[in-house]
N, C-alpha and C positions, 0 to 999 in steps of 0.2 A: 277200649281197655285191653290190656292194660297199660296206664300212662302215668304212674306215681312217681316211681324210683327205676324202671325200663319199662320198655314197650313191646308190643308184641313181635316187631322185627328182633329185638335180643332173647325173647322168653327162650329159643335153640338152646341157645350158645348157654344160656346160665342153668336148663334143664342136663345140658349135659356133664355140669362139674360134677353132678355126682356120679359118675365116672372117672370123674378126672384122680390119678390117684396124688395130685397136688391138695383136694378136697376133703380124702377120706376120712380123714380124721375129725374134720368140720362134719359131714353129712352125717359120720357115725354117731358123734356126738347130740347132733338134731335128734335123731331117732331113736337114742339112747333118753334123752331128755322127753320125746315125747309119750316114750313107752310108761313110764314113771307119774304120767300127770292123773291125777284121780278128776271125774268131773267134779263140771264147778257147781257150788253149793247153793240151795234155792232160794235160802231169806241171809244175804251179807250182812244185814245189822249193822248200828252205827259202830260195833267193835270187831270186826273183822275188816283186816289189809286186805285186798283182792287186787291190787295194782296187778302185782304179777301175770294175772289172768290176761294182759294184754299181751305180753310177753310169749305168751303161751299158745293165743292164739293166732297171731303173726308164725310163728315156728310152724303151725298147724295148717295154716294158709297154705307157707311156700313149700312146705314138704309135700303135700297131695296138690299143689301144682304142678312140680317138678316129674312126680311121680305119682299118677293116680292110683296105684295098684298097691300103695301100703294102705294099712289097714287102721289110718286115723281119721278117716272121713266123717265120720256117725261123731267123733271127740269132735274136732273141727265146727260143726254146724252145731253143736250141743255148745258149744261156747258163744258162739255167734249169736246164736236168739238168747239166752241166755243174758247174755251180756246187753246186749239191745234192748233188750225188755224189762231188765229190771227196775222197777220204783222209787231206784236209790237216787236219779241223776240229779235231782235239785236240793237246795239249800231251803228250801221251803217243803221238801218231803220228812214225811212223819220221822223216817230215818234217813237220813243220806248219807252215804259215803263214806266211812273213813278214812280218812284225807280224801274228802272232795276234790276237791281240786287237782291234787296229782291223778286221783282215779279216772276224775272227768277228762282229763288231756291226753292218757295213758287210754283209755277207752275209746275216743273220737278217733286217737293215731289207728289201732288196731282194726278198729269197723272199717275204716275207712281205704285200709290197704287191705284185707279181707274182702271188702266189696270190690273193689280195682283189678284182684284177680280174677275172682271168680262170678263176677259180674252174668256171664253166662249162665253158672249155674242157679241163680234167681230167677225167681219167680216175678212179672210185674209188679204184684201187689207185694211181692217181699223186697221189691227195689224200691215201691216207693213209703214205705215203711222205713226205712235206712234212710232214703232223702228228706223226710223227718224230723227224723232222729237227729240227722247231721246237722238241719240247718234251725230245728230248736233250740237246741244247745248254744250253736254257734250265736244267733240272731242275742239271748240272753246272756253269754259270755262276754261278745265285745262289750258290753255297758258293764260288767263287772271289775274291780279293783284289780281282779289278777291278771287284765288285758290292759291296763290303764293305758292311758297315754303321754311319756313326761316330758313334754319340749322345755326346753332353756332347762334342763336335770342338770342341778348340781347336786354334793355330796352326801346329799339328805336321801337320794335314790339312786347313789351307785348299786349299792348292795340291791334292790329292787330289783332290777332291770336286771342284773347277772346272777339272778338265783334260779338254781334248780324251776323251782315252781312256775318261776315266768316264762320260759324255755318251753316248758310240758306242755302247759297251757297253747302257746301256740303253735309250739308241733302239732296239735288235735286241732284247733284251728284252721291253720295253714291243711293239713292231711283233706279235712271238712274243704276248705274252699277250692284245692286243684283238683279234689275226685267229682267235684260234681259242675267241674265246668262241661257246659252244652246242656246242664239238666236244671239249671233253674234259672231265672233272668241275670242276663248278662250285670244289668245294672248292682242289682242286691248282692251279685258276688264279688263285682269291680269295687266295691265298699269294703269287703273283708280284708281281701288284697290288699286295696291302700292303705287299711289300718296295721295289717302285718307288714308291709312294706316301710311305714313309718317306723313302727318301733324297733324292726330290725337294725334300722339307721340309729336306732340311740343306744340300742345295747353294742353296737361292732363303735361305736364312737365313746364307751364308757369302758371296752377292755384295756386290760393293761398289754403294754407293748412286750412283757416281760414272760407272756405266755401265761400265769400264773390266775388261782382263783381265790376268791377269798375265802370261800366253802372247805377249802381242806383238797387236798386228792381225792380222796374218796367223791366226796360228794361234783369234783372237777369231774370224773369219771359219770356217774350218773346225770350230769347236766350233756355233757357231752355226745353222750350215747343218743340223747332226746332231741339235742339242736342238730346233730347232724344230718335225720331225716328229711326236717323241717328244710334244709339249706338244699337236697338231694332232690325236694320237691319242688321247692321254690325255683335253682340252678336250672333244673330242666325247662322245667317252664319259661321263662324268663332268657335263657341263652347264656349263664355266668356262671363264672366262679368264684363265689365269695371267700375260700379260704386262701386262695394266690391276690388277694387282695388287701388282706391285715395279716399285718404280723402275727397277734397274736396265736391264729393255728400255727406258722410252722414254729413260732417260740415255744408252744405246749408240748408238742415233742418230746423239750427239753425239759421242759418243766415235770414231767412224769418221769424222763429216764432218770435225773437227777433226787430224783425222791424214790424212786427206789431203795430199799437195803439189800443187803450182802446176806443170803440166804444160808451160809455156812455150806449146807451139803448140795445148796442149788444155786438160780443164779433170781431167785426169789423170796425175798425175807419179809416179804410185806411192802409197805411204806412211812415215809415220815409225819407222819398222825398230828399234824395241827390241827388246829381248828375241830370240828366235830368230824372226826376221821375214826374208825376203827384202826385196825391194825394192814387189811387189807384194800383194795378195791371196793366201791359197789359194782361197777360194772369190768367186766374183763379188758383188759389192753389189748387183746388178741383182735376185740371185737371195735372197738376204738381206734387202735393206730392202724391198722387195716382199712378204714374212712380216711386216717391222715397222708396213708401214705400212697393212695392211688391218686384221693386231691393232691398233692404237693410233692410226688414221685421220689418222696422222702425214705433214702435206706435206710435209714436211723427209724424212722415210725417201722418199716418194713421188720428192720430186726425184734422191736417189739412183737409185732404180731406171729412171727414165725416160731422165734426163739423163747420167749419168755416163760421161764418153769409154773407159770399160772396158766393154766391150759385151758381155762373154763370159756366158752365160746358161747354168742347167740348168734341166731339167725341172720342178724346182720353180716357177721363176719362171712358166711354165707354168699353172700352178696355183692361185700366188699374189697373182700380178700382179692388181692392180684399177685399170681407168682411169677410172673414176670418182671413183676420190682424185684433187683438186687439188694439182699440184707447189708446195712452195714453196720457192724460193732461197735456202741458205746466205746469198746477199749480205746479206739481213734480220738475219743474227745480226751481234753483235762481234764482232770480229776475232779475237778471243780469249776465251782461257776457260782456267781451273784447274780439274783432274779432282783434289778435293783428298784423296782416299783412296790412288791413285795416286801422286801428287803429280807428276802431266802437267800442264807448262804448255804450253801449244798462241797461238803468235800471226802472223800473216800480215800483212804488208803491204795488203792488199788480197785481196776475191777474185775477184781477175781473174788469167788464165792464169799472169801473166809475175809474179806475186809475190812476193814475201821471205818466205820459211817459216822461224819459229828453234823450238824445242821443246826441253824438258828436264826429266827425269825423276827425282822425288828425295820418295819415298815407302812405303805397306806393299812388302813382302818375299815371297810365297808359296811361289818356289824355281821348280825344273821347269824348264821352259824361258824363264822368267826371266834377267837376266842381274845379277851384279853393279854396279851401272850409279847408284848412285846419287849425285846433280849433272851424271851427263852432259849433253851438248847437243848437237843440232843444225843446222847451216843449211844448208840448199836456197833456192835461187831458179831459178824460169821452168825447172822439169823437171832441173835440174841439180845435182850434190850437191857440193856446199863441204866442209865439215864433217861428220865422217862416222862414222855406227854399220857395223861392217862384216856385223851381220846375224847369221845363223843359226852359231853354235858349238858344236861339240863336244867344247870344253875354256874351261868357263866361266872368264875369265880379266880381271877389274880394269883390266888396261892396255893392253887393245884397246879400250878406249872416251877418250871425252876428261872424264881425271880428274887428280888429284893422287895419287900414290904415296906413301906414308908408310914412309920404313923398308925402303925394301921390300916392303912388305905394301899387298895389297889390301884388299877388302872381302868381310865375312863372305858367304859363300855359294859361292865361288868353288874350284876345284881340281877339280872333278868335271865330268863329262861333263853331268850335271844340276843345276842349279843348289840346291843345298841349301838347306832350309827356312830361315827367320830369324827368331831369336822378337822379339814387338813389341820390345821393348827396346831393338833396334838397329836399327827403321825409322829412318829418315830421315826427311826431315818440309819443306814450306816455311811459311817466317815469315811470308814476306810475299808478294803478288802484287796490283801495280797497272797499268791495261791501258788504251789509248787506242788508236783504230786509228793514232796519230802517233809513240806513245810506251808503252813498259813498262817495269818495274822490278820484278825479280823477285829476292828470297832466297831461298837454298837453305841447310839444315844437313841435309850428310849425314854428320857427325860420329857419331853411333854406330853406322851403318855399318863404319866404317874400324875393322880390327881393330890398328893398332899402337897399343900401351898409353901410348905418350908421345904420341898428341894428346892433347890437351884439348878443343882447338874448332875447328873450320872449317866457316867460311862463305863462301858462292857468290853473288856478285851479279853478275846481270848486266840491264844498262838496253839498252833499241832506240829507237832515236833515226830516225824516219824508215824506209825501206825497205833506207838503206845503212846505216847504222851502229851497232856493239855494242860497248860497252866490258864488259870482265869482271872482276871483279875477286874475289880470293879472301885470306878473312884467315885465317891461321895462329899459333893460341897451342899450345903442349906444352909439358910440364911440362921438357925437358930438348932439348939442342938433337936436331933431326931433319934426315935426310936425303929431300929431298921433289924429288918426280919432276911435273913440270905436263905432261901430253901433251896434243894435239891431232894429229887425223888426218886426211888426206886421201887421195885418189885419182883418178887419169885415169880418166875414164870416158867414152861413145859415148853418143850421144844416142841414143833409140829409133830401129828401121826401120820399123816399121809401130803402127797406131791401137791395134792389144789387147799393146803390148811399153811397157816404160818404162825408164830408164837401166839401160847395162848396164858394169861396169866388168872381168870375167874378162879375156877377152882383151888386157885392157891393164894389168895387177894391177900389173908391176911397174916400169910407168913412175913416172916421179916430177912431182908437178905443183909441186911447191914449187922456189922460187929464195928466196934472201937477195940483198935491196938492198943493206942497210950492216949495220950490225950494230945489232944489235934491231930489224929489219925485214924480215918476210918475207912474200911473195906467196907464193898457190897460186892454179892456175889449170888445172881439171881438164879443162877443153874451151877450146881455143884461139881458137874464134870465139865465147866468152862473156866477160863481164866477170872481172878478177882480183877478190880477195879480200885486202887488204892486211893485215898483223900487225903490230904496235909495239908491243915491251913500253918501257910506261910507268913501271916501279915504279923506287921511289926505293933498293929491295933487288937488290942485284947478284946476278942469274939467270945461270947457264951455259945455252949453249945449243946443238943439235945438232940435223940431218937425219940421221933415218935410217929404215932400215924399216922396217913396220909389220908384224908376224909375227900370224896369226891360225891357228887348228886348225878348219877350217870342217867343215861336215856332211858333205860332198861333194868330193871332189878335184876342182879348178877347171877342172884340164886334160882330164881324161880320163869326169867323172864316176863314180859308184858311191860309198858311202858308204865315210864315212874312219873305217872300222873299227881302223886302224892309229893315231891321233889326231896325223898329223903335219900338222906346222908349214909354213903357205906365208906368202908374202910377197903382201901386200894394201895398196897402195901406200906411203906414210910417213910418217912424222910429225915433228912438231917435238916436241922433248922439253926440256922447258926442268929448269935443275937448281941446288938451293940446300941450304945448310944451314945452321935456324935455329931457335931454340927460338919466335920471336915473327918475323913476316915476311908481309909483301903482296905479292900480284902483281897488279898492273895492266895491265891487255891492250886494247888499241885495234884494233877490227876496220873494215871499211867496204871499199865496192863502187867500182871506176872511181880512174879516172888522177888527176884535179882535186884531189884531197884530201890534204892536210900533216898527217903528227899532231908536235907539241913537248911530248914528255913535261916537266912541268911539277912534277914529285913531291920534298918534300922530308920530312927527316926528324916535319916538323909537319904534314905536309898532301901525299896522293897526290891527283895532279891530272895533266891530260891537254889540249891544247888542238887542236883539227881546227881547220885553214884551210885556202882554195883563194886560195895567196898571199897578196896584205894583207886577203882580207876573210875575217872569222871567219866560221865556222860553229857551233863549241861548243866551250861550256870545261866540266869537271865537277870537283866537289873532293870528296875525302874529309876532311875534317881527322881527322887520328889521335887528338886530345883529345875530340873533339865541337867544336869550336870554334873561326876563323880569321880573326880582321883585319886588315886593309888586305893581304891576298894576291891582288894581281894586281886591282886594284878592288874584290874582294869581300869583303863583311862575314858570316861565315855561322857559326849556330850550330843544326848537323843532324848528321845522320849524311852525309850525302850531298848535296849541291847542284847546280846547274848551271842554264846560258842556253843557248837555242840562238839563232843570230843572221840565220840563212836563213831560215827559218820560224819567226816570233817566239815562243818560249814560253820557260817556266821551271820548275825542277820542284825537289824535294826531296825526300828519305826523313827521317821521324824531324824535319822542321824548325822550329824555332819563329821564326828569322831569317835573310834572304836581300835581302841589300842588295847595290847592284851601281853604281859612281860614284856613290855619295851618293842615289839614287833606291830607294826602298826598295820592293821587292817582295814580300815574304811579312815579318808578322808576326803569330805565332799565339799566343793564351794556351795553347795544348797541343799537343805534336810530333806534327804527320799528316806525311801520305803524299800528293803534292800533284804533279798535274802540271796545267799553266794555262798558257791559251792564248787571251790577253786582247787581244793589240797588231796583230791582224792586221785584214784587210779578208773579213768572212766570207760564207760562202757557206751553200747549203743543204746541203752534204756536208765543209763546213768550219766549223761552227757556233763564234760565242764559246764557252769553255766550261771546266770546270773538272772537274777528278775527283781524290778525294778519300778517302783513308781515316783513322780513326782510332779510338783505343782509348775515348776519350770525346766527348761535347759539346764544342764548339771554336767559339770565337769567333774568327776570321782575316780580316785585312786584306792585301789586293791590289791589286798598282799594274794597273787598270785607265782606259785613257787617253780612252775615253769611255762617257759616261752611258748606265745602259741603261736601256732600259724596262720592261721585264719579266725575273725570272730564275725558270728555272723550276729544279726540284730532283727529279729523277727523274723527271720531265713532271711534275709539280704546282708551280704559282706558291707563290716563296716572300715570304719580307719581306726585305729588303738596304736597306743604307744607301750611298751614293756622293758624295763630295766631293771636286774639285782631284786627280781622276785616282787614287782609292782608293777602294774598293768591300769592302766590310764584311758578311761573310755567317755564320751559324751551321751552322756544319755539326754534323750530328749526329752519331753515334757507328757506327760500319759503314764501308760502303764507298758511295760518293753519286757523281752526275754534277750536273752545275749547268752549262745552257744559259743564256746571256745575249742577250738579243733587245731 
């Protein structure tokens, strides 16, 4: 000893970071943390959380490792028998545990790396007291359900296998089996082994390649924290490195940096809160991408850990932490990115503090603490929430999120306190997803989701136009007329008080941030000295519509705290609820930021259209035609699914177009329908390049009104061939998704 997570030939080198003044801030914060910890309490009762106490006692280990002359030694051992001895460890005790199971797994990790250090400082009869302990527990877990074993898992036990719990559990396991190799028979522990070994292989063979978890951020973060020990013990032992082996570690990276928000005064607003998510982390990123990015030499995990305005560290990070990895900036990546397993689309304005964050989630299903959620969406801008998931539930429920109600009916998974399995059949899925840091255009189908048997089809499009503006639109076919519920939700919410807090809205849950202007016009405006968020339903289909409250069953009663074991209903700000009844029907929705902006719903029975101005000068007009096809409407000639100009920042874009003519001056003609946003008439810059981006299903020959000559076009940075005559620019685009710089 000690041989857990390093050995006694590193214990030097990691006693001396605290010194190192790469550290200080880490070590200060240890002893900060540990100065604060009261002892631990003598009867836990089935209603007191004590998880923590692991956490606490791990920090207590390695700080009077590192340093035996601070003065938490007497805390340290007071936690340790403490914890070891208490009554609570089994399911058949008078009281056990609240949350057994995380506590038991969260306990084993702690003793076990607690015993690893200070191994020396026990007593025989206090080691084998601990060996015990460890292989009691252990010997009664593997036969328990939270160790199970699921060869040939299908979709009934993805969520199983990648939840939080199952993680914990064999982190304390695993911790239990590699500290007490040489101390009990080889045979009894080459059993535990194989059993950890086995299910390792089915949960790294059930993540998604997309880096993403079904738990939310939050709860990714706390699963994270627990599996990585487990892999730091395993890896040693064994000679490996399991996260340069599946994508999905260095995909996760992405997955956290890209859920991120735009913190206004920082570069930390939280996160994007699906599934059972607060607002924040459970466990710090400081302390996480610092395991990612020593595994995977990842600058991007590195800039998380160094940089990120959540400063909240454990002991790991500690341990973790490498500063000799060079940071690299998120600023380098796209603005966006499709997690397409998930089917998270993530895109920002910029990434600078004060950005536009839009997100929406319409993909696999695993259950848990997942939520019914499929097409919802998001928007935050500069630390503040618009648009709004209202977070962690206890009564998974379709119309606390911003969705369409069918019937009545939500979406498969929903009614229970956990969100119930979904077999693939009825994921969700998106079609399409095209991204500029100027511009996106995203589809969603979460049509087999939706458990009422009269849909047929719905589809979710939503385009971003700049940092202010979203139009939404959603098409509805069923085979018989339906009654269909469109919500959106907001809430008043307080800006953070201090650097480690982020929005918080309880205290103000039932204010209302929403007003109507006129009818089909409504503002929400969750913080008074931030910009509005204006609404215009555009549809050519006559929507009923109404303010009223937003009813959620949260984890936690809002007012008082303590878990809402009773699963009642509070009020979490309100929504708009718009309402129709149609067998075939559009909604068209016009969003955007600040006072300057007109929308002139422009929709008719042949064509939903939309047109923003600030007074006589346009901004953007965008068409649907409902045949595929629309001439002379409003100067436009267009045959797509989808069209439009912007006239502020000159560009033009299409879904599905093969023509896009506009007064007589023709801008897109394609020999095959792409996906096309172009951005040719401006005066560029080196962070505003000519440029074009492009998807489609084949080779495509496409002609563009570009109004001067270029010199070079490059095509994903490689020079291509183009043709350009009389302000038209002729390019092959290939089959996929392409960018094309013009220089």
């Amino acid at each position: 000893h000690p041989t857990l997570l390093f050995d006694a030939a590193e214990l030097p080198s990691i006693a001396a970071r605290k010194d190192d003044a790469a550290y200080a801030d880490i070590w200060s914060a240890m002893l900060s943390q540990a100065g604060n910890y009261d002892p631990p309490i003598e009867d836990p009762g089935p209603g007191r959380d004590i998880r923590s106490y692991a956490n606490r006692l791990i920090n207590l280990a390695l700080i009077q490792l590192v340093d035996p002359g601070q003065p938490f030694d007497g805390l340290l051992w007071d936690y340790f028998f403490t914890m070891l001895r208490y009554p609570n460890w089994d399911d058949d005790a008078p009281e056990p545990f609240n949350n057994l199971d995380l506590t038991v797994g969260h306990f084993l990790t702690a003793l076990a790396i607690t015993y690893d250090w200070h191994y020396d400082r026990l007593t025989p009869p206090e080691r084998a007291e601990l060996r015990q302990r460890l292989r009691g527990v252990t010997e009664s877990w593997l036969t328990s359900h939270w160790m199970a074993i699921y060869r040939d898992i299908d979709w009934t036990h993805y969520g199983t296998v990648t939840n939080n719990h199952y993680w914990i559990n064999h982190e304390g396991v695993a911790a239990a089996a590699f500290v007490l190799a040489d101390e009990i028979p080889e045979a009894e522990r080459a059993q535990w082994v194989d059993h950890l070994e086995e299910n390792l292989a089915i949960i790294l063979s059930v993540l998604e390649d997309d880096g993403t978890s079904h738990e939310g951020v939050a709860y990714h973060s706390y699963g994270q924290i627990n599996l990585f020990p487990w892999l730091d013990m395993r890896d040693r032992a064994l000679g490996e490195n399991t996260a340069e082996a599946i994508p999905w570690f260095q995909e996760s990276v992405r997955y956290d940096i890209y859920s991120l928000l735009p913190g206004g005064d920082d570069n930390y607003g939280g996160v994007a809160n699906f599934g059972d998510c607060p607002p924040r982390h459970y466990n710090p990123p400081r302390t996480i991408n610092a395991w990612l990015a020593r595994r995977l030499n990842s600058g991007l995990a590195q800039w998380s850990a160094e940089q990120l305005d959540w400063s909240y560290v454990t002991p790991y990070s500690y341990l973790w932490y490498d500063p000799a990895i060079p940071a690299e900036a998120p600023s380098a990546l796209p603005t966006w990115h499709l997690f397409p397993n998930k089917g998270i689309f993530a895109w920002r304005s910029s990434w600078d503090d004060d950005a536009t964050y839009f997100s929406l989630k319409s993909g696999s299903y695993f259950g848990g603490h997942e939520h019914p959620d499929a097409g919802h969406f998001i928007v935050h801008r500069a630390g503040v929430p618009y648009l709004t998931d209202h977070g962690y539930s206890y009564l998974k429920d379709t119309g606390e999120h911003n969705l369409v109600l069918v019937d009545g009916l939500g979406q498969f998974g929903e009614g229970s306190q956990w969100m119930e399995r979904v077999d693939p059949v009825n994921w969700a899925q998106v079609d399409s997803a095209l991204g500029d840091e100027a511009y996106f255009d995203l589809v969603a189908d979460p049509t087999a989701m939706v458990q009422a048997d009269t849909l047929d089809r719905w589809t979710r499009e939503v385009i971003g136009v700049g940092p202010d503006i979203f139009l939404v639109q959603d098409v509805l076919t069923g085979s018989a007329p339906m009654g269909l519920e469109w919500l959106l939700h907001s809430y008043v919410s307080a800006p953070p008080t201090s650097i480690n807090h982020t929005y918080s809205y309880k205290d103000l849950r039932t204010e209302n941030p929403w007003s109507e202007i006129a009818a089909g016009h409504w503002v929400t405006q969750p913080q008074e000295s931030e910009a509005a968020l204006h609404v215009v339903d555009a549809s050519f289909a006559a929507w009923g519509a109404t303010i009223e409250p937003s009813m959620f069953v949260p984890e936690q009663h809002p007012d008082d705290g303590g878990y809402n074991e009773s699963l009642a209903s509070y009020q979490v700000g309100f929504r708009l609820r718009r309402s129709a009844n149609a067998a075939q029907i559009r909604s068209t929705v016009a969003l955007w930021f600040g006072e300057a902006l007109a929308a002139e719903p422009w929709s008719t029975a042949a064509v939903e259209a939309v047109r923003l101005h600030d007074g006589a000068t346009e901004v953007l007009q965008v068409l649907w035609p409902t045949g595929g096809a629309v001439t002379g409407f409003h100067s436009f000639d267009v045959t797509a699914v989808m069209a439009g100009r912007r006239f502020d920042e000159p560009a033009y874009f299409g879904r599905q177009v093969t023509q896009l003519d506009w007064q007589g001056t023709e801008l897109i003609d394609a020999s095959q329908p792409l996906d096309l946003f172009v951005r040719l008439e401006h005066s560029p810059s080196s962070t505003d390049p000519l440029r074009v981006v492009s998807e489609g299903a084949v080779e495509t020959s496409v002609t563009l009104h570009c109004p001067g000559q270029p010199a070079t076009v490059l095509l994903d940075g490689a020079q291509t061939t183009f043709d350009w005559a009389s302000s038209r620019l002729t390019l092959t685009v290939p089959a996929g998704q392409h960018r094309f710089v013009i220089e």
